[in-house]
C-alpha positions in Angstrom: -6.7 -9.1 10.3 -3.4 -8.0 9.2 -3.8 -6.3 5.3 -5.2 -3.1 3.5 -9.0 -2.5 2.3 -7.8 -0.4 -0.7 -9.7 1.7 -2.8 -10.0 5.0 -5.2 -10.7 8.8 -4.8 -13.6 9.2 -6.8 -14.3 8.6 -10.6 -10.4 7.8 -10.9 -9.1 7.0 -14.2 -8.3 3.3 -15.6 -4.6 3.7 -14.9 -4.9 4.3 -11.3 -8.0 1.4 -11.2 -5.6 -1.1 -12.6 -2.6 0.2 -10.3 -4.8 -0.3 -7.3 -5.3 -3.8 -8.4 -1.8 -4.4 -8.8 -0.7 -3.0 -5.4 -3.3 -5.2 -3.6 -2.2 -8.3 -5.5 1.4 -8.3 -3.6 0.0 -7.4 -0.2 -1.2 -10.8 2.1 -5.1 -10.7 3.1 -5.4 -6.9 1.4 -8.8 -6.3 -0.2 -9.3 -3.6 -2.9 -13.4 -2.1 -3.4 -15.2 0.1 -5.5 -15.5 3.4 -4.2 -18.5 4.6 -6.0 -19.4 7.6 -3.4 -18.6 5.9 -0.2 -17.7 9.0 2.0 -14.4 8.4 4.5 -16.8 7.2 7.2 -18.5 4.7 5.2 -14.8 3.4 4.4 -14.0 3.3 7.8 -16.8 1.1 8.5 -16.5 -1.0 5.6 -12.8 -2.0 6.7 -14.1 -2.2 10.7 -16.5 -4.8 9.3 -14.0 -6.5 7.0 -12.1 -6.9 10.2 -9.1 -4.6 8.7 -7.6 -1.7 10.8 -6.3 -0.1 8.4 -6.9 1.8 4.9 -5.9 3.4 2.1 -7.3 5.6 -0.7 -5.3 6.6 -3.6 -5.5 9.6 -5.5 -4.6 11.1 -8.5 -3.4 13.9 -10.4 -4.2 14.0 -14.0 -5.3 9.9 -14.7 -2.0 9.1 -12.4 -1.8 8.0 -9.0 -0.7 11.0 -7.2 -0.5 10.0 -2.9 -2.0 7.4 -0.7 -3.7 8.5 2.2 -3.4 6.4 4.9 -6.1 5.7 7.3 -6.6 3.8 10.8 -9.3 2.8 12.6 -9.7 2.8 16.5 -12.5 0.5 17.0 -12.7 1.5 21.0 -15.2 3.9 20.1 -18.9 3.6 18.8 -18.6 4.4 16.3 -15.2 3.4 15.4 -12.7 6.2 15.0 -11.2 6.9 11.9 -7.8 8.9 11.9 -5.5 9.9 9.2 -1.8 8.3 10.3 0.3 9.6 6.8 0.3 11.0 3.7 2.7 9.0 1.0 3.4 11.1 -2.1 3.9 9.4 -5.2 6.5 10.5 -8.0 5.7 7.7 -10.1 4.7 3.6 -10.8 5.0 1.6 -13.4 2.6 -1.2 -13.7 3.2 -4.9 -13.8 2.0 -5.1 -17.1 4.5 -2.3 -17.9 7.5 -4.2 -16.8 8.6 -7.0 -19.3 11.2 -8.5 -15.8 7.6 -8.1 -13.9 6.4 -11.9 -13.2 2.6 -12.1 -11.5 2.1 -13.2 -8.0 -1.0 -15.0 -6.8 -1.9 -15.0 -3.4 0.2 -14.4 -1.3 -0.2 -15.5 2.4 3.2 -14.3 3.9 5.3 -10.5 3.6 9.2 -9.5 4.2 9.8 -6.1 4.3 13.4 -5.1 3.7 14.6 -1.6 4.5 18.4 -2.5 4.3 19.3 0.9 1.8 17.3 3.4 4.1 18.8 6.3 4.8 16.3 9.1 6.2 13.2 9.0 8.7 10.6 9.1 6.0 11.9 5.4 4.4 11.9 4.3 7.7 8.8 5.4 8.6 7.3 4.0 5.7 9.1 0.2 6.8 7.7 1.1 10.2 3.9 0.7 8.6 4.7 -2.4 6.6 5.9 -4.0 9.9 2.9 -2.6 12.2 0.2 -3.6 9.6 1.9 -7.0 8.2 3.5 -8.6 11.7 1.4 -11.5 12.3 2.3 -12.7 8.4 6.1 -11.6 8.5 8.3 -14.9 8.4 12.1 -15.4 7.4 11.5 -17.2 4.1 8.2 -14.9 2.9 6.1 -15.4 -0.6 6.6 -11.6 -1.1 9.3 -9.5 0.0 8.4 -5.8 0.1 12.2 -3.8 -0.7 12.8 0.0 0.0 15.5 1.3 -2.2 16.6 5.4 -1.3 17.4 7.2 -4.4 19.0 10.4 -4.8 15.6 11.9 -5.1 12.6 9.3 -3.9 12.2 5.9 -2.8 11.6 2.8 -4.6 9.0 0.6 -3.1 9.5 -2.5 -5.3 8.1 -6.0 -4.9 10.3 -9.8 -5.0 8.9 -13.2 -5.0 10.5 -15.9 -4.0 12.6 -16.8 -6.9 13.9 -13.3 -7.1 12.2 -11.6 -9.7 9.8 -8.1 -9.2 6.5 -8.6 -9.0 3.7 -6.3 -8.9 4.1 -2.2 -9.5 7.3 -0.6 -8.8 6.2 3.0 -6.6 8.6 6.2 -6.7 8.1 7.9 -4.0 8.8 11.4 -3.6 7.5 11.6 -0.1 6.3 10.5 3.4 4.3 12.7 5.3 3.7 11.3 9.2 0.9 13.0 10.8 0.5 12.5 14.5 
């Protein structure tokens, strides 16, 4: 199934709980859960299960989302592999709720991903796991358009629906870290 299981490092504050929630609400078939003290393992298996091969755990550094740590599964193995693919640093967000432009998006079944002003490998990169993830739901005319905007000093990972207007959190990202 194409999509994120999402969840928290543990006890996270309410700002990062309610970003969570707004990340997942502009990604197609994404699911977030309550951590509670699931180790990485029992996430793995919980997404293997939810039919997901990917997924992510967000972290924070004093009540703000700090980096998502990006997870796959290999599900060849018994059981199922679990392998950390990258690391994506975050400067800062600014919730929906935050934004007075911000509309609210329900459900949405289809993803663009638009990486027109990239410049560098690490915007790229982060386009590249968009793509890989979201392919079976990418279509010309999506319900969500996922833009990647290079600044001088981090990239904006912004959400459009189809009339235009942002949607969802708006992610400054400081940096992508690939591991291999």
């Amino acid at each position: 199934m194409p999509g994120f299981l999402i969840t928290t490092s543990h006890k996270p504050s309410q700002r990062t709980r309610s970003f969570v929630k707004d990340f997942v609400s502009i990604l197609p078939n994404s699911t977030y859960i309550n951590r509670g003290k699931k180790t990485i393992e029992e996430l793995g298996l919980e997404a293997y299960r939810r039919g997901y091969k990917y997924f992510i755990i967000v972290g924070e550094r004093k009540g703000n989302p700090s980096l998502m740590r990006i997870y796959k599964i290999f599900p060849y193995n018994k059981p199922p592999e679990i392998k950390h693919i990258m690391s994506v640093i975050i400067k800062g967000i600014t919730l929906s709720r935050e934004n007075p432009d911000a509309s609210r998006v329900y459900n949405p079944e289809t993803i663009g991903v638009n990486y027109d002003k990239c410049e560098q490998d690490q915007c790229f990169k982060l386009a590249d796991l968009f793509i890989e993830v979201f392919q079976e739901t990418i279509v010309p005319k999506p319900d969500i358009t996922i833009m990647l905007i290079e600044k001088k000093d981090h990239i904006l990972l912004k959400a459009i629906n189809k009339l235009g207007k942002t949607c969802g959190p708006l992610v400054r990202i400081k940096g992508v870290k690939y591991i291999e």
